[in-house]
ZADO-1210 file (C-alpha; in nm, 4 decimals, padded with zeros to 6 digits):
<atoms>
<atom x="-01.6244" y="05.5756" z="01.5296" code="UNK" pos="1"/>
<atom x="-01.2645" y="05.4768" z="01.6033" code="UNK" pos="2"/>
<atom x="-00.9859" y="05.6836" z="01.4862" code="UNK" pos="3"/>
<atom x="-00.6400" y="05.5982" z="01.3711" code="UNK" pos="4"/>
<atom x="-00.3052" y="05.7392" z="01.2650" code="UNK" pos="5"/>
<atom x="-00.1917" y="05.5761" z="00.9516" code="UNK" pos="6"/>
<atom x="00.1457" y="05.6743" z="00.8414" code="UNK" pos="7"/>
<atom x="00.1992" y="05.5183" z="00.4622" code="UNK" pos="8"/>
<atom x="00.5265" y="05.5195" z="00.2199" code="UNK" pos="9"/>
<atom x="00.5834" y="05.8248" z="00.4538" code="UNK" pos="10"/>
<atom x="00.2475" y="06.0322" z="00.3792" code="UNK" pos="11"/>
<atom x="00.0678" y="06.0296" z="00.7250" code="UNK" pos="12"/>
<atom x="-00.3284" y="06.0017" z="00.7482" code="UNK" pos="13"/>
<atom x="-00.5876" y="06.0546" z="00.9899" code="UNK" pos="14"/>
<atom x="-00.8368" y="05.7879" z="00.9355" code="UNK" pos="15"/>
<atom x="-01.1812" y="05.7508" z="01.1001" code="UNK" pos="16"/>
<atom x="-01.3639" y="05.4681" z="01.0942" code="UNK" pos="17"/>
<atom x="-01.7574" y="05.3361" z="01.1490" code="UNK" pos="18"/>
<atom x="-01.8400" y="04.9948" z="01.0475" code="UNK" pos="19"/>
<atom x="-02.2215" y="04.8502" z="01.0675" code="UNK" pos="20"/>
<atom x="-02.2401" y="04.5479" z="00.9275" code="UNK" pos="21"/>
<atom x="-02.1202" y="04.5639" z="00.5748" code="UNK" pos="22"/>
<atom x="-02.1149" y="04.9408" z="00.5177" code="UNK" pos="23"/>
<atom x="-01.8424" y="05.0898" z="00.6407" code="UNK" pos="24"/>
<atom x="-01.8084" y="05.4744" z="00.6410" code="UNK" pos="25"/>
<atom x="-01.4633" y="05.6222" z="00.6731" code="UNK" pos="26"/>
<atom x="-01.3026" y="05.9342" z="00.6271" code="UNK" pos="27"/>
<atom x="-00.9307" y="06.0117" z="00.5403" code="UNK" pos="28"/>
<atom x="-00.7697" y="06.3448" z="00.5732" code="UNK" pos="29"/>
<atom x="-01.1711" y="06.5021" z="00.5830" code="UNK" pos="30"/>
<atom x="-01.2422" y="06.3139" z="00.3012" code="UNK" pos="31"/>
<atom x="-01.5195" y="06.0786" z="00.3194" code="UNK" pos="32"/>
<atom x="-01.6133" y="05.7315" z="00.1333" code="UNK" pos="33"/>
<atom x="-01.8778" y="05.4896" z="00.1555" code="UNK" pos="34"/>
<atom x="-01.6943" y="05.1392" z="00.1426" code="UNK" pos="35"/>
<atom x="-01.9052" y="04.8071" z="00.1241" code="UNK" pos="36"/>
<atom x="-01.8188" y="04.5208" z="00.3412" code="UNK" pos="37"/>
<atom x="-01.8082" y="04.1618" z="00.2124" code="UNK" pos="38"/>
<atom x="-01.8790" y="03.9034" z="00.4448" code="UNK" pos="39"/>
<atom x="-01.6533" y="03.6190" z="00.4842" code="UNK" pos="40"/>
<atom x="-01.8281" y="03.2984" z="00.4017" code="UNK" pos="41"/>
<atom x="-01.7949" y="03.0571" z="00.6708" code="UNK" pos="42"/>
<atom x="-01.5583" y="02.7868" z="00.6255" code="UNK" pos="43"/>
<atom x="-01.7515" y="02.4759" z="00.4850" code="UNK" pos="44"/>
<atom x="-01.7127" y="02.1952" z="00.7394" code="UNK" pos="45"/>
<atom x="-01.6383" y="01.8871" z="00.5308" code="UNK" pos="46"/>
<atom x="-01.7871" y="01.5160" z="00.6143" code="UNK" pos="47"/>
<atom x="-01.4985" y="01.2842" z="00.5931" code="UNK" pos="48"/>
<atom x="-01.6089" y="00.9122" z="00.5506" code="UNK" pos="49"/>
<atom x="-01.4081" y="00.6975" z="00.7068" code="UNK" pos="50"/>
<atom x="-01.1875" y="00.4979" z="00.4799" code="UNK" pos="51"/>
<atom x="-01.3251" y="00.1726" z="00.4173" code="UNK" pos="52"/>
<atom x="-01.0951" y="-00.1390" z="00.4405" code="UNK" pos="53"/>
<atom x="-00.9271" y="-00.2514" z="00.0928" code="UNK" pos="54"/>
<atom x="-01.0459" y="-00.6472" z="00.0556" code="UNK" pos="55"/>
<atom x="-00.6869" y="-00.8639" z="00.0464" code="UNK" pos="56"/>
<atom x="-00.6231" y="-00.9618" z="-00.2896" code="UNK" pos="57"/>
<atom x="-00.6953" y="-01.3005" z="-00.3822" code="UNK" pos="58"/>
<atom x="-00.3777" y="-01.3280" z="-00.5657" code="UNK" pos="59"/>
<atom x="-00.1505" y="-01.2568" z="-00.3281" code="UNK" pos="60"/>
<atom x="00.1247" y="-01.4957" z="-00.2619" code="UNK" pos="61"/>
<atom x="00.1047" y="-01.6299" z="00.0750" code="UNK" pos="62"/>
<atom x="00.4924" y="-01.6555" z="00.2445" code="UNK" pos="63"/>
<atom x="00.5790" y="-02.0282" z="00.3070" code="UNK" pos="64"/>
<atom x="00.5105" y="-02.1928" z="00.5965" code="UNK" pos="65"/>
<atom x="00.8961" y="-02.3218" z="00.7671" code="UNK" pos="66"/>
<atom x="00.9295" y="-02.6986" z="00.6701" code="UNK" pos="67"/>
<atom x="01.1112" y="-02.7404" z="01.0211" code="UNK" pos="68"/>
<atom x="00.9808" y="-03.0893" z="00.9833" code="UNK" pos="69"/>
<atom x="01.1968" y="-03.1595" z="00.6552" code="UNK" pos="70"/>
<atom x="01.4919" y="-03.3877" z="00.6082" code="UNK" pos="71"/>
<atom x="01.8483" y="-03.3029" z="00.4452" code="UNK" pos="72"/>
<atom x="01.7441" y="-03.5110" z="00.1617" code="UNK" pos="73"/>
<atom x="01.4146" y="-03.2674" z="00.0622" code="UNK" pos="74"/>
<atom x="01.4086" y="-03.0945" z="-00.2494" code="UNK" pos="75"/>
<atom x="01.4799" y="-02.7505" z="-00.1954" code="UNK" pos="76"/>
<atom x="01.4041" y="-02.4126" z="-00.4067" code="UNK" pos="77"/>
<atom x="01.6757" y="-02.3438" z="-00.6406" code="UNK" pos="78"/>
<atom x="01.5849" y="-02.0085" z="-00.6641" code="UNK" pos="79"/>
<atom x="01.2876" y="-01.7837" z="-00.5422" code="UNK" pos="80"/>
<atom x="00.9562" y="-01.7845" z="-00.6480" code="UNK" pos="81"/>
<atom x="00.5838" y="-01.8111" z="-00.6541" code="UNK" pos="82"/>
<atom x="00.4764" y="-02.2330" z="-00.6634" code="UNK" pos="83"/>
<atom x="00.1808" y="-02.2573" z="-00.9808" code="UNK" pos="84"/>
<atom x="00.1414" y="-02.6095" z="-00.9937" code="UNK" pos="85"/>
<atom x="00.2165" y="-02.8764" z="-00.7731" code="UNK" pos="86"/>
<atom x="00.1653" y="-03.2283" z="-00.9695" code="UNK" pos="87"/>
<atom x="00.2130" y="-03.4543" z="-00.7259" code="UNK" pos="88"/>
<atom x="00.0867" y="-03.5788" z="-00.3304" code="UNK" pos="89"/>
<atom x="00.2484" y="-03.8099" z="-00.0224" code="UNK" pos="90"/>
<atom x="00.2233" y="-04.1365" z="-00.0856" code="UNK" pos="91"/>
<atom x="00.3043" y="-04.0823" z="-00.5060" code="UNK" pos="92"/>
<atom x="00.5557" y="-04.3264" z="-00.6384" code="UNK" pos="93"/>
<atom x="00.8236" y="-04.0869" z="-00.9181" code="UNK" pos="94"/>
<atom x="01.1050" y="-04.1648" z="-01.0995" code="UNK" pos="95"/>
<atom x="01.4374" y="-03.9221" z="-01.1668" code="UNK" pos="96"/>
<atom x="01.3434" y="-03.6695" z="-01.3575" code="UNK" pos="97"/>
<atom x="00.9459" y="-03.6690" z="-01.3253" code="UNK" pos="98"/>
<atom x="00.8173" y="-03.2659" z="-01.2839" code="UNK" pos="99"/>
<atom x="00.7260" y="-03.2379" z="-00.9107" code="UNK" pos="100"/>
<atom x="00.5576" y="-02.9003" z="-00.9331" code="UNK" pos="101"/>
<atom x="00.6012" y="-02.5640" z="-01.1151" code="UNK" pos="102"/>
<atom x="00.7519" y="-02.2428" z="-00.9961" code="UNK" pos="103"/>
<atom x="00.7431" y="-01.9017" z="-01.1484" code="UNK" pos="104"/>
<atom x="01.0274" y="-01.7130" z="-01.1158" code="UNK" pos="105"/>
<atom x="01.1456" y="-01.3660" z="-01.2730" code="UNK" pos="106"/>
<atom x="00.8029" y="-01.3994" z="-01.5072" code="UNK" pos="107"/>
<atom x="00.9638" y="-01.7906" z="-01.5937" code="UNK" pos="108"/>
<atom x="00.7931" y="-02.1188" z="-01.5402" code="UNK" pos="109"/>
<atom x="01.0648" y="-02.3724" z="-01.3848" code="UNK" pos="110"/>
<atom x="00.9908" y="-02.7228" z="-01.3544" code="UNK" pos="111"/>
<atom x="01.0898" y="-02.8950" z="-01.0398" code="UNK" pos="112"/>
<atom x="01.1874" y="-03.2483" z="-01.1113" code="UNK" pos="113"/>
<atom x="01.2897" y="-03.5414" z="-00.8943" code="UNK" pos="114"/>
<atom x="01.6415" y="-03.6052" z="-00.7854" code="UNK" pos="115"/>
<atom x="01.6062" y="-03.9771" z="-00.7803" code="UNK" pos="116"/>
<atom x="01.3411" y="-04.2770" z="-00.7912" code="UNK" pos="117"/>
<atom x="01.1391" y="-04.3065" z="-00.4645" code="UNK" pos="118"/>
<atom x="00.7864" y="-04.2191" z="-00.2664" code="UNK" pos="119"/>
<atom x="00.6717" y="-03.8977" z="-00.2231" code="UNK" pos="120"/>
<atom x="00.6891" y="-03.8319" z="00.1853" code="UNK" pos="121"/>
<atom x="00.5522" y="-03.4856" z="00.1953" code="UNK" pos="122"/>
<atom x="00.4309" y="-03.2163" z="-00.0090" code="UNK" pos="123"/>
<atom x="00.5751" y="-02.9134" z="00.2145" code="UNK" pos="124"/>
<atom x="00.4354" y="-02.5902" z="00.0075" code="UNK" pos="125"/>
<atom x="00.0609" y="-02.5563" z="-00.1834" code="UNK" pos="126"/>
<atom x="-00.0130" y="-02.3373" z="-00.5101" code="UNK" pos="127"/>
<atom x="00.0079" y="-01.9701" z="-00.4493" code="UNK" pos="128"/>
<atom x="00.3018" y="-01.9312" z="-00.1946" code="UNK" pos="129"/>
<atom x="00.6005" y="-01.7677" z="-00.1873" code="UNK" pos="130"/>
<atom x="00.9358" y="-01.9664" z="-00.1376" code="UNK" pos="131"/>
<atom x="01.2835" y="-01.8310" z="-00.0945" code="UNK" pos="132"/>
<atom x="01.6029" y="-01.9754" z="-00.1916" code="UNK" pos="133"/>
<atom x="01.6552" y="-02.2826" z="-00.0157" code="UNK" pos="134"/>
<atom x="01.3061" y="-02.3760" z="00.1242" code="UNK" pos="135"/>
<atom x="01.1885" y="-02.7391" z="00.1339" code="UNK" pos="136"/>
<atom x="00.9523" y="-02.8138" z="-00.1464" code="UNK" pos="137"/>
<atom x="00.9042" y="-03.1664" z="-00.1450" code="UNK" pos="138"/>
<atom x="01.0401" y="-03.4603" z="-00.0003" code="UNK" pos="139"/>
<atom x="01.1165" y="-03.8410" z="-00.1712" code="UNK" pos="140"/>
<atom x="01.1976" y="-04.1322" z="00.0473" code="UNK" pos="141"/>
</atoms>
């Protein structure tokens, strides 16, 4: 049996105490009480699964490739955007003002049209990439 001191909001106690398992028996001041014990239930270890990968969307816009190989005279991206459509290939023969491909843009389709008569060189971008501001789109010779 251990025995303690307790001194509480100023009263002062003589406490003894006997613990077996989970009845405890102590006595305060000569007076004795019967206290049950609960147990603590062990702590529950969880199973964490390890996160599986997330597939890549299929939408996703892919960021263009550089057109390092592109002359001063491509077509260029007037403004940022996603391409949708491209309607032509190298080797196509347009005129001024033909649609060259489609862009979507602040949730607005913009057609891309040719700056003057010629042949298609080179097709630098493909459906589903992103383009900035300035970025070669297609090329006329």
């Amino acid at each position: 049996m251990k025995k303690y001191n307790l001194t509480i909001e100023g009263k002062k106690y003589a406490v003894e105490v006997d613990v077996n398992d989970t009845i405890a028996n102590v006595k305060v001041n000569d007076k004795s009480y019967t206290v049950e014990i609960e147990k603590e239930k062990e702590p529950q270890i969880a199973k964490v699964a390890k996160p599986t990968p997330k597939p890549a969307a299929a939408s996703a816009p892919k960021p263009a490739a550089p057109a390092t190989a592109a002359s001063a005279s491509a077509i260029k991206a007037p403004l940022p955007g996603n391409v949708v459509k491209i309607l032509v290939s190298a080797g196509q023969a347009v005129k001024r003002g033909d649609t060259l491909l489609v862009m979507e843009a602040m949730k607005m389709e913009n057609n891309i049209m040719a700056e003057k008569d010629g042949t298609v060189k080179a097709v630098y971008v493909e459906v589903g990439r992103t383009v900035a501001l300035g970025d070669a789109l297609v090329e006329i010779e």
